[in-house]
Each structure stands twice: as structure tokens, then as C-alpha cells.
PQR file with spaces between the fields and no chain letter, atoms N, CA, C, O and H, PARSE charges and radii, in Angstrom:
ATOM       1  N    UNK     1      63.262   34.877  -56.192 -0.4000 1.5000
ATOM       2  CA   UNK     1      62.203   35.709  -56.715 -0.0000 2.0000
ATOM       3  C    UNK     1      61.337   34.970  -57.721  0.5500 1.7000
ATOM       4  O    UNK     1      60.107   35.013  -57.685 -0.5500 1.4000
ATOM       5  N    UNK     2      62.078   34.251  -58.671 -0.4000 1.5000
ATOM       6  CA   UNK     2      61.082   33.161  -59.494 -0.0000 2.0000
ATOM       7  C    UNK     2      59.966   32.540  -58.981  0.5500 1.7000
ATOM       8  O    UNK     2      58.808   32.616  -59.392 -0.5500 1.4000
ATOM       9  H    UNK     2      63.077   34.216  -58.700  0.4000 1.0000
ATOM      10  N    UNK     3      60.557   31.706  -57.731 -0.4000 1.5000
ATOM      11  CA   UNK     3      59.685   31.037  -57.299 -0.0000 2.0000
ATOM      12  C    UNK     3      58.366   32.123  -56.340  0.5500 1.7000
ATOM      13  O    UNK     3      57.200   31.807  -56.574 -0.5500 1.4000
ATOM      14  H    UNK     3      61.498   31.644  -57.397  0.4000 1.0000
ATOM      15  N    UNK     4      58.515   32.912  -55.675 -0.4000 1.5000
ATOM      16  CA   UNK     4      57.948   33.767  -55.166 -0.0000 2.0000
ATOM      17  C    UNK     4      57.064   34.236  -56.420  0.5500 1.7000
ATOM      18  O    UNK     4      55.883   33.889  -56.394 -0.5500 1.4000
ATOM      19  H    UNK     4      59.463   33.168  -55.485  0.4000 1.0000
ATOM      20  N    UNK     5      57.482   34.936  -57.439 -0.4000 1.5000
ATOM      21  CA   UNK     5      56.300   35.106  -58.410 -0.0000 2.0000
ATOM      22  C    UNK     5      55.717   34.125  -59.113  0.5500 1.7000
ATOM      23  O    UNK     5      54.715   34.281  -59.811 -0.5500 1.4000
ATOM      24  H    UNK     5      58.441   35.217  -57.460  0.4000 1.0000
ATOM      25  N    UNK     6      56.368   33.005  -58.943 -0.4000 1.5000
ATOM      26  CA   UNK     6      54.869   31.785  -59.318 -0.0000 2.0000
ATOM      27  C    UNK     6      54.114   31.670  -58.684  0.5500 1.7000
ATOM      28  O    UNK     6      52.979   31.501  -59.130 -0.5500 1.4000
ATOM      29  H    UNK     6      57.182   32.878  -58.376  0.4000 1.0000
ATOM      30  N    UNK     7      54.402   31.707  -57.092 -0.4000 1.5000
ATOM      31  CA   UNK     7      52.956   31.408  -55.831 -0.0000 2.0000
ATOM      32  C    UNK     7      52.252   32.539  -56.437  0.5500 1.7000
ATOM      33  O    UNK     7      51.275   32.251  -57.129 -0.5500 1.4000
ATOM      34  H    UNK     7      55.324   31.844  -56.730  0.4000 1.0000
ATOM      35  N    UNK     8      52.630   34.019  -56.280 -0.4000 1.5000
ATOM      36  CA   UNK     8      51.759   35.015  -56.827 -0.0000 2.0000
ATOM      37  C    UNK     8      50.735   34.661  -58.179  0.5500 1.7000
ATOM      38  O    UNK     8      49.558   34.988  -58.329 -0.5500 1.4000
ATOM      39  H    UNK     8      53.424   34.253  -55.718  0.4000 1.0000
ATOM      40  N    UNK     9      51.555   33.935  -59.024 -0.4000 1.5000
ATOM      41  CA   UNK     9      50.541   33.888  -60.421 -0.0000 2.0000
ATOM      42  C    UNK     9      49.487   32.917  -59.581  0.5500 1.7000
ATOM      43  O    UNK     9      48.280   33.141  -59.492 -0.5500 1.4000
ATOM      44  H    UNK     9      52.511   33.669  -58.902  0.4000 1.0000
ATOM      45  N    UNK    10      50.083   31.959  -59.072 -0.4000 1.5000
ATOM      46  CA   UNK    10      49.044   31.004  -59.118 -0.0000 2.0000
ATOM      47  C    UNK    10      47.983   31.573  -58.122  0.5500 1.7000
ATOM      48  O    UNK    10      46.822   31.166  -58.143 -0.5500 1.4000
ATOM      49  H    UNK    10      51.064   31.777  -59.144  0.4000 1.0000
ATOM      50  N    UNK    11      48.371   32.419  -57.347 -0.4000 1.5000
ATOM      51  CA   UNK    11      47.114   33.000  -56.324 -0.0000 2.0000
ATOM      52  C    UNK    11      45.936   33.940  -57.120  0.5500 1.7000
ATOM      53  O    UNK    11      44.862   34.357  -56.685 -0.5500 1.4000
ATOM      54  H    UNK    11      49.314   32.749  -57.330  0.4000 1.0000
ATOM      55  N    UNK    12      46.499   34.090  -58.318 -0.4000 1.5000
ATOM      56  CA   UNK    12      45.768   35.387  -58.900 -0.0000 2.0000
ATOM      57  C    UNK    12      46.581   36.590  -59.158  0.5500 1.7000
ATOM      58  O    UNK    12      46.030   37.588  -59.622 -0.5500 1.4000
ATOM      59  H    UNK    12      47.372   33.752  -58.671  0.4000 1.0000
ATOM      60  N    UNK    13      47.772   36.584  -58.913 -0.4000 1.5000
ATOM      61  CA   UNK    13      48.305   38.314  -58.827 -0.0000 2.0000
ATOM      62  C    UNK    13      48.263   38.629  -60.370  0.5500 1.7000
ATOM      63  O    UNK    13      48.254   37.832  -61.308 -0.5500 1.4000
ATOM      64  H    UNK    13      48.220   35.773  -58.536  0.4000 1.0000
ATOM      65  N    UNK    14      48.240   40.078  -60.381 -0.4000 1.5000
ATOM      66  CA   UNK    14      48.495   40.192  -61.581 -0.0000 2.0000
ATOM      67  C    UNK    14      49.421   41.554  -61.431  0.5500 1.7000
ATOM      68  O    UNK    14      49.452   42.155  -62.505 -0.5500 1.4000
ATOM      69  H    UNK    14      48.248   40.725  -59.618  0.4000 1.0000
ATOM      70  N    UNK    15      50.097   42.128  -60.505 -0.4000 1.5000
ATOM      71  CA   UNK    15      50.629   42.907  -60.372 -0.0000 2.0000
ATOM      72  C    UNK    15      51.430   42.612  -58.915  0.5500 1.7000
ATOM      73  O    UNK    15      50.933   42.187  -57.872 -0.5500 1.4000
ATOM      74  H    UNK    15      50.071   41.639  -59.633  0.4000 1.0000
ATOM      75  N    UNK    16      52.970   43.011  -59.214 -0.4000 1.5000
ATOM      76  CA   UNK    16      53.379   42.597  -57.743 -0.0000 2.0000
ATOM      77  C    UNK    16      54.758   43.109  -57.976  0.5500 1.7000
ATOM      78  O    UNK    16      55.331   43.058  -59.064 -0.5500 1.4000
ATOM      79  H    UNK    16      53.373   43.356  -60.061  0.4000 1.0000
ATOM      80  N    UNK    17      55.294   43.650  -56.782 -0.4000 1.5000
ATOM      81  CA   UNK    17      56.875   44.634  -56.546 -0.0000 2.0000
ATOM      82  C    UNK    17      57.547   44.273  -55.497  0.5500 1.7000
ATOM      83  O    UNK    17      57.002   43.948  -54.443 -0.5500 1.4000
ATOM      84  H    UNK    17      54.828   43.691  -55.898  0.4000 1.0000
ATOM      85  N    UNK    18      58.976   44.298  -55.711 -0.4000 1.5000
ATOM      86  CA   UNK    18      59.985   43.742  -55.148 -0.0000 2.0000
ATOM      87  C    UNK    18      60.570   44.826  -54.464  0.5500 1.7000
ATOM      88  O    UNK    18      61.702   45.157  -54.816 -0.5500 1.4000
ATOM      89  H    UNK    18      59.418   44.563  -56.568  0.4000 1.0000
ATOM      90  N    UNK    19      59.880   45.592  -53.333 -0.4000 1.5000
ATOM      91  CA   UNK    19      60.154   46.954  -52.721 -0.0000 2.0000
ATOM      92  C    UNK    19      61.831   47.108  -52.055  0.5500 1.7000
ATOM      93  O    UNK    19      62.688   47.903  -52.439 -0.5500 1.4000
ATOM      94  H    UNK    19      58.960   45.323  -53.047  0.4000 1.0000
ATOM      95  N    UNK    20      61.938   46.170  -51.051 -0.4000 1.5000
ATOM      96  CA   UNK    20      63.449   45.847  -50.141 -0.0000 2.0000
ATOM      97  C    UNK    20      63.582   44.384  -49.321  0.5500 1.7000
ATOM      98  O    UNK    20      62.474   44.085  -48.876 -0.5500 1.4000
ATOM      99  H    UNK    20      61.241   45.525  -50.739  0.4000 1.0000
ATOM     100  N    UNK    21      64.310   43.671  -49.084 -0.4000 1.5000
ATOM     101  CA   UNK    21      64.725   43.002  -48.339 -0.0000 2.0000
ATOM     102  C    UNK    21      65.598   43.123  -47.626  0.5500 1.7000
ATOM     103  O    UNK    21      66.287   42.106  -47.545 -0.5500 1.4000
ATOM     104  H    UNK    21      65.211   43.914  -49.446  0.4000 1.0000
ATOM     105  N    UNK    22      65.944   44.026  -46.972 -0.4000 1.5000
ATOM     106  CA   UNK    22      66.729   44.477  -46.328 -0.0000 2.0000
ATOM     107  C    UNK    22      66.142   44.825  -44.819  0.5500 1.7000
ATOM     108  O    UNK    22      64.936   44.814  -44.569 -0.5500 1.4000
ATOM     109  H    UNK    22      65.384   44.852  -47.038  0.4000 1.0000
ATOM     110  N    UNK    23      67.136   45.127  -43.883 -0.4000 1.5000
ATOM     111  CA   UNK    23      66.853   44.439  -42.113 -0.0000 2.0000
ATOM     112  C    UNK    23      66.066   45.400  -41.610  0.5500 1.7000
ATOM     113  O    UNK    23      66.255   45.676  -40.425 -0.5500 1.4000
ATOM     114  H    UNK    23      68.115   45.136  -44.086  0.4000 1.0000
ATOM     115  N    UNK    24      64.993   46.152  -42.360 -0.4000 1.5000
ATOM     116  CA   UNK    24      64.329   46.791  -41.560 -0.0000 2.0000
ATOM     117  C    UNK    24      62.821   46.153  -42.243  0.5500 1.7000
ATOM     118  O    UNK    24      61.848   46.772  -41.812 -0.5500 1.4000
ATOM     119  H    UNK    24      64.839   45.928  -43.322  0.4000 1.0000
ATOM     120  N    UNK    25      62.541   45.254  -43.030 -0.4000 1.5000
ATOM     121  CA   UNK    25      61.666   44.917  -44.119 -0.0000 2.0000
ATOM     122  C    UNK    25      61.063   43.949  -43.109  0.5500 1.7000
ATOM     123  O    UNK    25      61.695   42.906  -42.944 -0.5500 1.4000
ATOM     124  H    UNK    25      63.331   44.751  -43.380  0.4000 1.0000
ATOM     125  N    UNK    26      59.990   44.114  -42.435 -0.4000 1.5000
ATOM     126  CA   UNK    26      58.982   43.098  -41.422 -0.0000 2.0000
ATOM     127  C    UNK    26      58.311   43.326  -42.471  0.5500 1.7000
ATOM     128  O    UNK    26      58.119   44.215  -43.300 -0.5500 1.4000
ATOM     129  H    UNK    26      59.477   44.962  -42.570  0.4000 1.0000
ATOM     130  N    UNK    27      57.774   41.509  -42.031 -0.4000 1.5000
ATOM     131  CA   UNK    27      56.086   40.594  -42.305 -0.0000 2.0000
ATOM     132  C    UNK    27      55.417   40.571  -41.821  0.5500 1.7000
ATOM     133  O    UNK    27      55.848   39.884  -40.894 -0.5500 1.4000
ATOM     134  H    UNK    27      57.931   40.786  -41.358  0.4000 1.0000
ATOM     135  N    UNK    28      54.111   40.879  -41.497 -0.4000 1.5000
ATOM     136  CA   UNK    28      53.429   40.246  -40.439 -0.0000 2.0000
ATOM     137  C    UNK    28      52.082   39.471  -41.231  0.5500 1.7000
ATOM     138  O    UNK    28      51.499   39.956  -42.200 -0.5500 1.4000
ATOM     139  H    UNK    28      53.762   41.437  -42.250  0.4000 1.0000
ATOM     140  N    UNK    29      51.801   38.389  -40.692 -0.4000 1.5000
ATOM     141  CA   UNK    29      50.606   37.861  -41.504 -0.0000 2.0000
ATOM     142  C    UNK    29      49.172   37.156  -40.167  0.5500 1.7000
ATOM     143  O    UNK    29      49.387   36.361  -39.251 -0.5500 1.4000
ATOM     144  H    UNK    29      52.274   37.995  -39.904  0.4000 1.0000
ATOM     145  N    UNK    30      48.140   37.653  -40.449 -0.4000 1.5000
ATOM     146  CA   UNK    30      47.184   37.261  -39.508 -0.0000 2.0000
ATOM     147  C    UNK    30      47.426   37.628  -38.511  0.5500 1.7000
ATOM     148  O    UNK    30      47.094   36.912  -37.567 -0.5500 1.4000
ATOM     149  H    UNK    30      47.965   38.298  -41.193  0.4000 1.0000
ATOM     150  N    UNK    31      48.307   39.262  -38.166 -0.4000 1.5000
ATOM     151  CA   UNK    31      48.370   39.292  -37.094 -0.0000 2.0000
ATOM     152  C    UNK    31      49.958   38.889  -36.494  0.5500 1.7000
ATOM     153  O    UNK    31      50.052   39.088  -35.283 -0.5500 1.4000
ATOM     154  H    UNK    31      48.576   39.844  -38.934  0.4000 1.0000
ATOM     155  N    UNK    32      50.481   38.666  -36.771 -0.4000 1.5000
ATOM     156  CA   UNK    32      51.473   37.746  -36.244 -0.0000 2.0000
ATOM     157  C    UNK    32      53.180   38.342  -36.919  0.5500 1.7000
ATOM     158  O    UNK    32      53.327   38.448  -38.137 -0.5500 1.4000
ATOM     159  H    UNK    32      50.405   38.504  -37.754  0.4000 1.0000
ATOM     160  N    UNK    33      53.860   38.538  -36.344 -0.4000 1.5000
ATOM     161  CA   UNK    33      55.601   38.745  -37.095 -0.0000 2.0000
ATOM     162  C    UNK    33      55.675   37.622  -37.792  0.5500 1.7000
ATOM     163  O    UNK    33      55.308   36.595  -37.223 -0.5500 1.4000
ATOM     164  H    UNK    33      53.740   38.452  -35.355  0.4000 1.0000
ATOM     165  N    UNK    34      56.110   37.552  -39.033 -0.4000 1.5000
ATOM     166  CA   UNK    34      56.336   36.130  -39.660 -0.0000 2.0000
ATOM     167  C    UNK    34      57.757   35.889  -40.099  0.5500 1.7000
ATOM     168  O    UNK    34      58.082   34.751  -40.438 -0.5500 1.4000
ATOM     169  H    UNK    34      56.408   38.387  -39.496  0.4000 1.0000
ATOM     170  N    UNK    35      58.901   37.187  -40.124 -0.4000 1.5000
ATOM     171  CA   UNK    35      60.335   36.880  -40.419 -0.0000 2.0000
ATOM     172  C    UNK    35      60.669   37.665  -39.092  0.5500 1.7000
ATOM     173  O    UNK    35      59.913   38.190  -38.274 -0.5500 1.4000
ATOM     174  H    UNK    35      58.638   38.112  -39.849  0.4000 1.0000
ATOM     175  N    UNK    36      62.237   37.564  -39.147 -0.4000 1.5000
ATOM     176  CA   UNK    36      62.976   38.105  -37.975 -0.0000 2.0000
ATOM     177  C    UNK    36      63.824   38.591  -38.053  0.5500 1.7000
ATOM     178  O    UNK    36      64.854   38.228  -37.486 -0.5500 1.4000
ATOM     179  H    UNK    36      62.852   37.138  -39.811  0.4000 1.0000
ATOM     180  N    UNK    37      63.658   40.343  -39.319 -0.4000 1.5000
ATOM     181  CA   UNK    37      64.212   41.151  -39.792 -0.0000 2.0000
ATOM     182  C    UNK    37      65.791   41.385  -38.993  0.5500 1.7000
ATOM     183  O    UNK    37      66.780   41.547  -39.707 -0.5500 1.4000
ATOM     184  H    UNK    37      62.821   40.639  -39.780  0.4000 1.0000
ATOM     185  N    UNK    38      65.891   41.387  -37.848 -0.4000 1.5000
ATOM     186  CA   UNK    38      66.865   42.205  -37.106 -0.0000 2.0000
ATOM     187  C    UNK    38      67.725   41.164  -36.480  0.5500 1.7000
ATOM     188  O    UNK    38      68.894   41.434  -36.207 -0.5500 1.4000
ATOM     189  H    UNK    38      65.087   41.256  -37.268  0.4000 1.0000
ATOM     190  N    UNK    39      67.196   39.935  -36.224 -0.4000 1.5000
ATOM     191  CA   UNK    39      67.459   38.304  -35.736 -0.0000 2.0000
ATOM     192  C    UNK    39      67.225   38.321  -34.166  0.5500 1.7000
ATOM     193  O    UNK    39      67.753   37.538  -33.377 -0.5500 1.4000
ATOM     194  H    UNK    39      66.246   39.716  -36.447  0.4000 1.0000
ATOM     195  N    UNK    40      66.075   39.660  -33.747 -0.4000 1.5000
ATOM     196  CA   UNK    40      65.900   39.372  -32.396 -0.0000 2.0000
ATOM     197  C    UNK    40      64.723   39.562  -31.974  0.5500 1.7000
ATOM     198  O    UNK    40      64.435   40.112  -30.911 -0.5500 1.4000
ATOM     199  H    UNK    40      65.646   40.296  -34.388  0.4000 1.0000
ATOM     200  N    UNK    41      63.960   39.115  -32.787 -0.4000 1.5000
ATOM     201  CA   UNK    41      62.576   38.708  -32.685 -0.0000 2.0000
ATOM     202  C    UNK    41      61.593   40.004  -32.611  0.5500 1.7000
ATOM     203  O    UNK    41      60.425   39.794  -32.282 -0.5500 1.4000
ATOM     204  H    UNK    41      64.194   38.668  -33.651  0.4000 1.0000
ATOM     205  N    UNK    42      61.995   41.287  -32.891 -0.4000 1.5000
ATOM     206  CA   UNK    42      61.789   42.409  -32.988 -0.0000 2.0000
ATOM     207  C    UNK    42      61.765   42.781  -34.557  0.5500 1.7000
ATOM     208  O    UNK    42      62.445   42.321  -35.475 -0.5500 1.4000
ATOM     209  H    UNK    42      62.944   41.457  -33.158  0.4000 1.0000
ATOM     210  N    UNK    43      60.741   43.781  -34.561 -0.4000 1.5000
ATOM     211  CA   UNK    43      61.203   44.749  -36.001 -0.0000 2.0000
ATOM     212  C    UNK    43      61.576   46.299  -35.581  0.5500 1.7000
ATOM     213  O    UNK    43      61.346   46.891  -34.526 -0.5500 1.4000
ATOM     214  H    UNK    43      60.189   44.154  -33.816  0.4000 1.0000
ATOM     215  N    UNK    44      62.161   46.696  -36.651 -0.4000 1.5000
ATOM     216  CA   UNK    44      63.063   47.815  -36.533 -0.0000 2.0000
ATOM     217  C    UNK    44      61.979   49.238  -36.844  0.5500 1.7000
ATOM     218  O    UNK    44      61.222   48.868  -37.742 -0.5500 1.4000
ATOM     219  H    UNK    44      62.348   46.215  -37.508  0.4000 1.0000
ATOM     220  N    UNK    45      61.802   49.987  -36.638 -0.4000 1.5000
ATOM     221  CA   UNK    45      60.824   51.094  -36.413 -0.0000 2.0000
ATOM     222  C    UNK    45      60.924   51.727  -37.705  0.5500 1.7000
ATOM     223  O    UNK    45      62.129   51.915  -37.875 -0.5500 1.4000
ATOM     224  H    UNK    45      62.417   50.288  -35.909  0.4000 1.0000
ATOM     225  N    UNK    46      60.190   52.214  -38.847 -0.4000 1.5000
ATOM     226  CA   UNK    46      60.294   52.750  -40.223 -0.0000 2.0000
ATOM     227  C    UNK    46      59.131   53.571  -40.248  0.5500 1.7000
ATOM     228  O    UNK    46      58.170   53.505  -39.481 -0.5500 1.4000
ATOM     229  H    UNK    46      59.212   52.061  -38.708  0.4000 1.0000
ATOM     230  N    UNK    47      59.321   54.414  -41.277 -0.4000 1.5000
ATOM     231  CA   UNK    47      57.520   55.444  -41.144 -0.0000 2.0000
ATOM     232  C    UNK    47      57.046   55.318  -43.106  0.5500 1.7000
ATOM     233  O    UNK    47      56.863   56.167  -43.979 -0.5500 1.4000
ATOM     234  H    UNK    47      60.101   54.467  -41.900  0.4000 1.0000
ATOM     235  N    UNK    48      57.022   54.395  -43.090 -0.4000 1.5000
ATOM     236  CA   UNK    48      56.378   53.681  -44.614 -0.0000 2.0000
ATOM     237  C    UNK    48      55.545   52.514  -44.143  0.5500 1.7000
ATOM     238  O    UNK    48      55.883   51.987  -43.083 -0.5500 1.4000
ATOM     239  H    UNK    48      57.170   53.705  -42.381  0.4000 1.0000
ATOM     240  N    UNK    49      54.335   51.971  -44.897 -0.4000 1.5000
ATOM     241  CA   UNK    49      54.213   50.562  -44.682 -0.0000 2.0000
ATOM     242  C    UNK    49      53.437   50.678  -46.432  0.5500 1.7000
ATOM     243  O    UNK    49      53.117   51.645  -47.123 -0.5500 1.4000
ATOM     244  H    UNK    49      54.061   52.399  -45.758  0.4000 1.0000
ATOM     245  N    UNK    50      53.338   48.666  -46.718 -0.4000 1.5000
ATOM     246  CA   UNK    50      52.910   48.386  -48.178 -0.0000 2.0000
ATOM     247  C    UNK    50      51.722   47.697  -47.194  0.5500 1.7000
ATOM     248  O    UNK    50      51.942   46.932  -46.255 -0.5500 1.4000
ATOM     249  H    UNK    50      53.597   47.880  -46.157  0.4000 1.0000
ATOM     250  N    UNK    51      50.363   48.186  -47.676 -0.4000 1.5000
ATOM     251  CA   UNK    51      49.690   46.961  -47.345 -0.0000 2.0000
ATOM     252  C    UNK    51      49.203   46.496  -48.702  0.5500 1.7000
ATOM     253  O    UNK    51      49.175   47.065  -49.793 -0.5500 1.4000
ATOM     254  H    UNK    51      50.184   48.807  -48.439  0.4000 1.0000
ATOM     255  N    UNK    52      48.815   45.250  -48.292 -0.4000 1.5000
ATOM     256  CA   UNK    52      48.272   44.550  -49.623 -0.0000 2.0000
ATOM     257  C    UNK    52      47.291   43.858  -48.658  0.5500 1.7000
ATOM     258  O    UNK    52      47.548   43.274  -47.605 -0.5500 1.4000
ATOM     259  H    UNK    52      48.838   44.788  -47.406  0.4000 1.0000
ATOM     260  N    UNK    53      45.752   44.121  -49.445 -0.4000 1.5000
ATOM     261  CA   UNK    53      44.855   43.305  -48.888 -0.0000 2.0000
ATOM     262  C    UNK    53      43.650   43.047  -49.857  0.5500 1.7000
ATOM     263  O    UNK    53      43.649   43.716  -50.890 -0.5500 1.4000
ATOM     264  H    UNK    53      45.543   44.595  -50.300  0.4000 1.0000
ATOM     265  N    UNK    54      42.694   42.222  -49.668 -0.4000 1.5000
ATOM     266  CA   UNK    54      42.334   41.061  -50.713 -0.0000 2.0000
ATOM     267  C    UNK    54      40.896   42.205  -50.962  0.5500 1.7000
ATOM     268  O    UNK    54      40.458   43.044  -50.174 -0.5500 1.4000
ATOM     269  H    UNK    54      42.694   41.679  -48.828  0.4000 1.0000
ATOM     270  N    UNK    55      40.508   41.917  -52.077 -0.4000 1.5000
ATOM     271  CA   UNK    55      38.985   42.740  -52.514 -0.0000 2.0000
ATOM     272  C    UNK    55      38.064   41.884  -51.874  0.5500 1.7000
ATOM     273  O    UNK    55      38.559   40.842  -51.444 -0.5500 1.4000
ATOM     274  H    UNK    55      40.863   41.235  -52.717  0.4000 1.0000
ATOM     275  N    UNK    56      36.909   42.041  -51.706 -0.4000 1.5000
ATOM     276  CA   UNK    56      35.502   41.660  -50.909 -0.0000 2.0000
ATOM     277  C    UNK    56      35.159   40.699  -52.348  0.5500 1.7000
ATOM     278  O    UNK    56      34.111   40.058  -52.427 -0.5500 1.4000
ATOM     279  H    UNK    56      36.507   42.887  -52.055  0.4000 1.0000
């Protein structure tokens, strides 16, 4: 987590939460799955999502 909230400082964050890591917790970035929550190349179906997306 240290290191994870330094990339954040250095990107600009100034606010940021450590919601779950746990096997239902998908990434997706550009489009794309980026971890492999379940280890079968699938994510697991949930009715929450966090988006985080950048200001104009």
C-alpha cells in the first residue's frame, strides 16, 4: 500500500481509498481486464462499481 500511495502522490492524487482486495475486486484499464481476480481470466459478477476518472 506504501508504495501504491506514492505512484498516487506523484500522479496528483490528493484523495484515495483502499475499498477491497479481495476475489471479486476486477481492474480494468483502457478497456481491458488488467488482474485475474478469480485466476481464470474472468471476473466475478458484483452490483457496485468505483469509477475514478480524470477532470477535462
Amino acid at each position: 500500500m506504501t508504495e501504491l500511495a506514492g505512484i498516487l502522490q506523484d500522479l496528483g492524487a490528493e484523495t484515495a481509498y483502499n475499498i477491497d482486495g479481495g476475489g471479486s475486486s476486477t481492474m480494468y484499464f483502457n478497456g481491458a481486464l488488467v488482474n485475474n481476480p478469480l485466476g481464470r481470466g474472468e471476473e466475478r459478477g458484483t452490483s457496485d462499481i468505483l469509477y475514478i476518472g480524470q477532470q477535462p
